[in-house]
C-alpha positions as CSV (number, residue, x, y, z in Angstrom):
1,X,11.7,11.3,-3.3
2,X,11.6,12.4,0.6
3,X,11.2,9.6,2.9
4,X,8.7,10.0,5.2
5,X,7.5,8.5,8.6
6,X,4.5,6.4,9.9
7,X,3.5,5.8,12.7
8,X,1.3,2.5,13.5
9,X,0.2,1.2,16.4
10,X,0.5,-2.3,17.2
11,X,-2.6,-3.9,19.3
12,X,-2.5,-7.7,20.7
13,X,-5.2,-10.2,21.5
14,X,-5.1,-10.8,24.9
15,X,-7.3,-13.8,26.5
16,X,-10.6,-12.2,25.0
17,X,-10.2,-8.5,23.8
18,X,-8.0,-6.0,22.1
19,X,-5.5,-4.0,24.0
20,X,-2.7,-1.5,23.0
21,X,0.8,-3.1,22.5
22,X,2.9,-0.4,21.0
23,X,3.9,2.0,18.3
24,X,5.4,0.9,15.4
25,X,7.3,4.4,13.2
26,X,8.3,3.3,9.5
27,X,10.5,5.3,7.7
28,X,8.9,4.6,4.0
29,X,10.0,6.2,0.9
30,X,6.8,6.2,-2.0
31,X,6.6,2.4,-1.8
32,X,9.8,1.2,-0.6
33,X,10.2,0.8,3.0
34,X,14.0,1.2,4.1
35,X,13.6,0.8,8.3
36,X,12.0,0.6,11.3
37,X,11.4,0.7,14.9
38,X,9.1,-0.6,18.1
39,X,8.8,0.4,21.3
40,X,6.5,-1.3,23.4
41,X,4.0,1.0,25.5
42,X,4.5,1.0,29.2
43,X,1.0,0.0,30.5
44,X,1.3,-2.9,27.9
45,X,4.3,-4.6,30.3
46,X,2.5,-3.6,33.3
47,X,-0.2,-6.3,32.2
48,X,-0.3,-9.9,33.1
49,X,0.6,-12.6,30.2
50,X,1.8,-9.8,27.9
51,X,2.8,-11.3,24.5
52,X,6.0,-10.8,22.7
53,X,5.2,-10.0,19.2
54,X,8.7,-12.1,18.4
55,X,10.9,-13.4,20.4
56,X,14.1,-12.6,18.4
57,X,13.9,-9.2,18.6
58,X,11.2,-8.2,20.6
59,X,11.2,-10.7,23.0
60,X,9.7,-9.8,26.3
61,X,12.0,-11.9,28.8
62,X,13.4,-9.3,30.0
63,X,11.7,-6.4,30.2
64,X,13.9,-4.1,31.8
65,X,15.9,-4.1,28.1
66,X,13.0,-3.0,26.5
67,X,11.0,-0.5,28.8
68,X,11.1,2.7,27.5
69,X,13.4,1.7,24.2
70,X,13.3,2.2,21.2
71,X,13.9,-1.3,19.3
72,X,14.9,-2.0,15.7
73,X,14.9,-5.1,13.5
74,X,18.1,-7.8,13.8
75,X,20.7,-7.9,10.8
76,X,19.6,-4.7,9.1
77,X,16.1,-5.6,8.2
78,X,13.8,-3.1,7.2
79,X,11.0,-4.8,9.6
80,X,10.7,-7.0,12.8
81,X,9.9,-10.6,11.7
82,X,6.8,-11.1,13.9
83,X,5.0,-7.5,11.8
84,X,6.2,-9.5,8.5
85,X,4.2,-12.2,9.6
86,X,1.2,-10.6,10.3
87,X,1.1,-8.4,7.3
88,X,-0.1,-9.4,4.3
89,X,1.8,-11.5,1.7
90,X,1.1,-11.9,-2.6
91,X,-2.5,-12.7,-2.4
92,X,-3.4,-10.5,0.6
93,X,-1.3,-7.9,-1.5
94,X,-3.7,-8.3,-4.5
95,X,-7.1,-8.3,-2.9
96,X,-5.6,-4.9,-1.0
97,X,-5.2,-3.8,-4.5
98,X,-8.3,-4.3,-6.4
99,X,-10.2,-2.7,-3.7
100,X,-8.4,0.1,-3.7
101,X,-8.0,0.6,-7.4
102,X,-4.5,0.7,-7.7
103,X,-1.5,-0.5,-9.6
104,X,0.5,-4.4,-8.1
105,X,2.9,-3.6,-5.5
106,X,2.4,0.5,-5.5
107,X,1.6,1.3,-1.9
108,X,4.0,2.1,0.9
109,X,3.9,-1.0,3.3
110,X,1.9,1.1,5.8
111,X,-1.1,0.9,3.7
112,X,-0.5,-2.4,3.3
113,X,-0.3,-3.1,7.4
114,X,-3.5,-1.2,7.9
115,X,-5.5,-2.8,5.5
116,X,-5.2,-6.3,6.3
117,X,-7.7,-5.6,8.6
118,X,-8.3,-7.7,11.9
119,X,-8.6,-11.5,10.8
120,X,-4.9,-11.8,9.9
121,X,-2.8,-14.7,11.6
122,X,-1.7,-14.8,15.1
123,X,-2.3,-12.3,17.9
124,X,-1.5,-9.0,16.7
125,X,-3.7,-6.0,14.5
126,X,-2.2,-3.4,13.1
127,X,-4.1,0.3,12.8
128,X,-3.2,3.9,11.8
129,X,-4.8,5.2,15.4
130,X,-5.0,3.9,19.3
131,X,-8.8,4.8,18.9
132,X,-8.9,2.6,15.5
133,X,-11.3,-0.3,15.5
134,X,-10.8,-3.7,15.1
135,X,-12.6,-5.2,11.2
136,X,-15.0,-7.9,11.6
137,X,-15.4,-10.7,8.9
138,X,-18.6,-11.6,8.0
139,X,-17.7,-14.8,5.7
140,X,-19.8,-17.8,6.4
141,X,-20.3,-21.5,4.8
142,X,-23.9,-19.7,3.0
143,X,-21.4,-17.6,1.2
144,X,-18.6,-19.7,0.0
145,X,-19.2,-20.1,-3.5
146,X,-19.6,-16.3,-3.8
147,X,-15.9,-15.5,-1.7
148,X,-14.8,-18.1,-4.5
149,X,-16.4,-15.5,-7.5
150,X,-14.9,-13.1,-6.1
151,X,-11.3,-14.6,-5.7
152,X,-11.5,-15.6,-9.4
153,X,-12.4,-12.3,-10.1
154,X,-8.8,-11.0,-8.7
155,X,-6.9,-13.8,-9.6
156,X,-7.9,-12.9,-13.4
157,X,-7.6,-9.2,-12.4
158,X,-11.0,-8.3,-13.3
159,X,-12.7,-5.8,-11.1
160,X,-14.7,-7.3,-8.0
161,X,-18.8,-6.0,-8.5
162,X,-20.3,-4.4,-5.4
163,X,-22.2,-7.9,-4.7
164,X,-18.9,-9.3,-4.2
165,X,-16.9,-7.3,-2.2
166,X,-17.0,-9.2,1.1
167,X,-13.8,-10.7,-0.4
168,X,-12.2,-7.4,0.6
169,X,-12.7,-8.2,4.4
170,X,-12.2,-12.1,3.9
171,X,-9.2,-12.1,2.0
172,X,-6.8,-9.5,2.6
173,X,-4.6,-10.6,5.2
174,X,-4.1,-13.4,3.8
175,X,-0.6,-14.8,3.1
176,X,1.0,-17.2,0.4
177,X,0.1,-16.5,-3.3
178,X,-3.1,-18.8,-4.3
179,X,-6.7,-17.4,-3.8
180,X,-7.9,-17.8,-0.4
181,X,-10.4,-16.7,2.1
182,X,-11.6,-16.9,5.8
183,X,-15.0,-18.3,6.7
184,X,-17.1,-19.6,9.7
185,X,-18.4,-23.1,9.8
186,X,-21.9,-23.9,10.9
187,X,-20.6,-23.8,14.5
188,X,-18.6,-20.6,14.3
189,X,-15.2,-22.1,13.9
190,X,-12.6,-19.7,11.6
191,X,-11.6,-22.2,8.8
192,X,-9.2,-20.9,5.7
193,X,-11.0,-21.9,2.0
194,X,-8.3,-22.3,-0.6
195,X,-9.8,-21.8,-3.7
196,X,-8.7,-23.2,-7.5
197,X,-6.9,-20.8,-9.3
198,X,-6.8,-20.0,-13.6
199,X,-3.2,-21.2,-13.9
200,X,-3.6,-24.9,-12.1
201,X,-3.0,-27.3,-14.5
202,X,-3.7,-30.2,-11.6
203,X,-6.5,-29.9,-8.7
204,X,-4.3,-28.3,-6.8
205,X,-7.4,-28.3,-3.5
206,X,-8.0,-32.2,-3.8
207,X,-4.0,-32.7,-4.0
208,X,-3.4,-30.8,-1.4
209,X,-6.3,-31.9,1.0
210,X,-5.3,-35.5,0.1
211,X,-1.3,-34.7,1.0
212,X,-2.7,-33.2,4.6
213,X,-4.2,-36.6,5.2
214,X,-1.8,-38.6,4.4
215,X,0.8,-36.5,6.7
216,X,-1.8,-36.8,9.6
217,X,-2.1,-40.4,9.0
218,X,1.8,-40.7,9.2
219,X,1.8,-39.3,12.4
220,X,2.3,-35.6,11.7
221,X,0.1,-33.1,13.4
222,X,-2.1,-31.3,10.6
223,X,-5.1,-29.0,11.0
224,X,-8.9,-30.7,10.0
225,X,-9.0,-30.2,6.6
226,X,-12.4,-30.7,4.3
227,X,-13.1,-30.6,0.7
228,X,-16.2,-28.8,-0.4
229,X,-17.4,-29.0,-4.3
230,X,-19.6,-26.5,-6.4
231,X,-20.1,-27.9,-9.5
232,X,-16.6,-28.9,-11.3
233,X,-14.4,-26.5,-8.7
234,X,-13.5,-27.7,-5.3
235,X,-12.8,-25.6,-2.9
236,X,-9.9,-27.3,0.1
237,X,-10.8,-25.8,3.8
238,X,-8.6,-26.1,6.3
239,X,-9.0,-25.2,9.8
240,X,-7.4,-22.3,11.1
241,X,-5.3,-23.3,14.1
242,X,-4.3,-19.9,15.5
243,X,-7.7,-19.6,16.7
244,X,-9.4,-21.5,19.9
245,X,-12.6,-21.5,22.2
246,X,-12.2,-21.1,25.1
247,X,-13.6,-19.6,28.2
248,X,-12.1,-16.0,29.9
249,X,-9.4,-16.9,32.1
250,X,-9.2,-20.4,31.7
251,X,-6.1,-21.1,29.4
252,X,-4.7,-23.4,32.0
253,X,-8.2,-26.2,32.0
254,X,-7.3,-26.5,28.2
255,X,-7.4,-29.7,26.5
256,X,-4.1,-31.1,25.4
257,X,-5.7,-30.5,21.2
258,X,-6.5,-26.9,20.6
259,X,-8.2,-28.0,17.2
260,X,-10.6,-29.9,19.4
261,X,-12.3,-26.7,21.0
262,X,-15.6,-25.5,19.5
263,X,-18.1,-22.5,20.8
264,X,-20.0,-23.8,24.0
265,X,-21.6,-21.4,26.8
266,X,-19.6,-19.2,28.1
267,X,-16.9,-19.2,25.8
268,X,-15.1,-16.6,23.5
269,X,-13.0,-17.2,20.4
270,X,-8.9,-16.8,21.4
271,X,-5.8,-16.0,19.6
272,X,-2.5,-17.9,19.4
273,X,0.5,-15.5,18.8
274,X,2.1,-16.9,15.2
275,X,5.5,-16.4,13.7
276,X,7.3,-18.0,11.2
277,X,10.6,-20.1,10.3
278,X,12.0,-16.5,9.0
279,X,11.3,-14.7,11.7
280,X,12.8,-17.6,13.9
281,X,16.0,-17.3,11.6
282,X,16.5,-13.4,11.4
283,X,16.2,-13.4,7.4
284,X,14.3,-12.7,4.7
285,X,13.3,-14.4,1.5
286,X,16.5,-14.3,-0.6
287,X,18.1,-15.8,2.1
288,X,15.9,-18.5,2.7
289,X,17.3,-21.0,0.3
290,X,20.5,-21.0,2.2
291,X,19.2,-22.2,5.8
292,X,18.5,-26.0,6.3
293,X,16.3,-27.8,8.8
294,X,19.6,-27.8,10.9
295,X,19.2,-24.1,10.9
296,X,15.6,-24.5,12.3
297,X,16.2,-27.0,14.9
298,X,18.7,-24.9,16.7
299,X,16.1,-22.0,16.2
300,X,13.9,-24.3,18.4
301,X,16.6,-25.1,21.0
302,X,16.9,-21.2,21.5
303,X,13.3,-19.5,21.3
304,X,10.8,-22.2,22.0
305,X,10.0,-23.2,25.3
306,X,12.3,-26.3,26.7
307,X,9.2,-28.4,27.6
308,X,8.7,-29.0,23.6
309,X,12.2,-28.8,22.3
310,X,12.7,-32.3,22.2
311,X,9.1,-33.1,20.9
312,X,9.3,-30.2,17.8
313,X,12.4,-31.1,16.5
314,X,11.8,-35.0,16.2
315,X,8.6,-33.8,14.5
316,X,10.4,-31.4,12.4
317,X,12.4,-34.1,10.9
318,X,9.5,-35.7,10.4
319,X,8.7,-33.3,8.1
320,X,11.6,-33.1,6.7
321,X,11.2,-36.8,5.4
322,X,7.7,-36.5,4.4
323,X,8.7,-33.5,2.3
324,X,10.9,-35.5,0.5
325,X,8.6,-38.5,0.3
326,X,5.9,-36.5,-1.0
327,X,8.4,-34.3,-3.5
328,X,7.4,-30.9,-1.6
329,X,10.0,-28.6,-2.6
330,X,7.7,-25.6,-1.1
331,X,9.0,-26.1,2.4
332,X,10.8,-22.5,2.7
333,X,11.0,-20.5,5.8
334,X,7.2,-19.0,5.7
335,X,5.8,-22.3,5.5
336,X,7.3,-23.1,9.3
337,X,5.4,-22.3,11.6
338,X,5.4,-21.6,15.3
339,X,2.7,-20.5,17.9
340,X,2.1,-19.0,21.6
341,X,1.1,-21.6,23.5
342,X,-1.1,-20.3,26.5
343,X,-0.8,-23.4,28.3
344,X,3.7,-23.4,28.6
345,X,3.4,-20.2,28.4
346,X,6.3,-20.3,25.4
347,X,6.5,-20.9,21.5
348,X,6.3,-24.0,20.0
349,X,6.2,-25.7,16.7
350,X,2.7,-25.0,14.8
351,X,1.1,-28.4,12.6
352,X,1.6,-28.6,9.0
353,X,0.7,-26.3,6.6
354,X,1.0,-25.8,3.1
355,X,2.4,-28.7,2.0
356,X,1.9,-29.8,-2.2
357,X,3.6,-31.8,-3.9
358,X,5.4,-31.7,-7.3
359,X,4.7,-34.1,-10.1
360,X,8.5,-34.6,-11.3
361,X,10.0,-37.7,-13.4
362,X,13.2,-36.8,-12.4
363,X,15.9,-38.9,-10.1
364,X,16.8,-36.3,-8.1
365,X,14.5,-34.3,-5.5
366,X,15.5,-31.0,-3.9
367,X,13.6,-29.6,-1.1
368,X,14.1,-25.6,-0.6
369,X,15.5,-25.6,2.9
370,X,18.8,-27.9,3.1
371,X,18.6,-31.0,4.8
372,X,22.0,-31.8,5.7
373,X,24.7,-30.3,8.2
């Protein structure tokens, strides 16, 4: 088969609205994707508080190196980190799917990108056209149980009836492999539902919701997180922190918790850039296994800002030893995460997220990433 090019452009949320950040080409051949390139557009560095879309290899402190060039991904990836993070991942990937009627894993990653749609994590959409519209999601608390119909639906890879298809909007950006959703609270806060799936053999929501609290009460910082029961499932929300309120212009009267901010007068829902620990590391997945928090911490020292260095790694090992406390052996690279922080400006270490842990009678526990030199 030829391979054949794509060109995507890349838009980023900046203080309140959508602008054009740059074109993405993909060289794609049927559904494998073998390389990329970026070039960021001109009038996007002309702007004030332009965001890097990753700052390994598309970082925007200098921007001399990249005006006018033609950037590709480090160490021979076939895409830049920070797109990886915003497309979607196993469960995103499946909702994509049924609502297109097509076989697992059969589209080119372009499709992929473009129908994620516009709630996806961090700051960045991704669309086939500069004139392309951003998605809205409609999900709400009213409508939970149904997103949660619908999600079974998929996971049990049943088609989704017309009556449930807001799943299509809510669901498919969505990374990690459970069944998940977005929705909006009572006050208009983004919140992520993770919903039960056919194959737990534990209540994976309530053990999870219950790990989250007991990592905030150690200390750690952890999203709000709420449990939310219809009839013998539970749904586990968890708040989205990627999102804030906040009024135009005003990133720098911010309080010091972003989690804190609700919708008041005046104010506008805002976007925190987001990466992850493999993006941060320059690797993919089958390499994750052989990085260690050591790995990370130096990762810290060299991309996030230097006001937080010292504060996000004492934290990260933090983490470490919860993991290990808590048998979490689902710490890999995607499940470290780091955001823009408006108020540095610079990257910094995101709260917890994702953490579960695993029943195990054994004397030995193993965490994914390595935690010794």
């Amino acid at each position: 088969m030829t391979a054949t090019e794509q060109k995507l452009y890349v838009f980023t949320y900046l203080d309140t609205e959508w602008v054009p950040c740059g074109q993405l080409t993909l060289s794609e051949d049927g559904a494998k994707l073998s390389a990329s390139t970026f070039a960021y557009g001109l009038r996007y560095l002309q702007r004030p508080g332009a965001l890097e879309v990753d700052p390994v290899s598309l970082s925007l402190r200098d921007m001399d190196l990249v005006r006018g060039t033609a950037l590709f991904p480090p160490n021979n990836l076939p895409l830049f980190g920070g797109i990886r993070d915003a497309a979607p991942d196993a469960w995103g990937r499946r909702v994509i799917e049924s609502r297109l009627k097509v076989p697992a894993n059969s589209l080119p990653e372009s499709s992929y990108l473009v129908h994620a749609g516009s709630q996806r994590v961090g700051a960045i959409d991704i669309r086939s056209s500069r004139v392309s519209a951003a998605t809205p999601g409609f999900g709400t608390w009213n409508n939970l149980e149904y997103l949660m119909d619908a999600a079974q639906r998929i996971d049990e890879g049943l088609p989704v009836p017309a009556q449930l298809e807001e799943i299509f909007a809510e669901g498919s950006a969505l990374g990690g492999a459970r069944p998940k959703a977005t929705v909006r609270d009572e006050e208009r806060v983004l919140w992520l539902a993770k919903f039960p799936s056919r194959k737990d053999a534990l209540l994976v929501p309530v053990l999870e919701t219950a790990t989250l609290r007991l990592a905030a009460a150690s200390g750690l910082t952890v999203p709000p997180v709420r449990l939310v029961h219809f009839g013998s499932r539970t749904v586990m929300l968890i708040r989205r922190f990627d999102r804030y309120w906040a009024k135009a212009g005003q990133d720098a009267q911010l309080p010091e918790d972003l989690l804190s901010t609700v919708p008041a007068y005046g104010s506008a829902e805002k976007r925190l850039g987001f990466i992850s620990g493999l993006t941060l590391l320059a690797c993919d997945e089958m390499e994750s296994p052989n990085k260690s928090y050591g790995d990370l911490a130096q990762a810290v020292r060299r991309y996030c800002h230097p006001g937080v260095i010292r504060e996000n790694n004492r934290e990260l090992f933090e983490r470490l030893v919860f993991n290990i406390f808590v048998n979490n052996d689902d710490d890999h690279l995607r499940n470290h995460g780091f955001v823009w922080d408006p108020r540095l400006p610079g990257w910094r270490l995101s709260p917890l997220y994702d953490v579960m842990p695993r029943a195990s009678l054994a004397s030995e526990r193993r965490l994914h990433l390595g935690v010794g030199p």
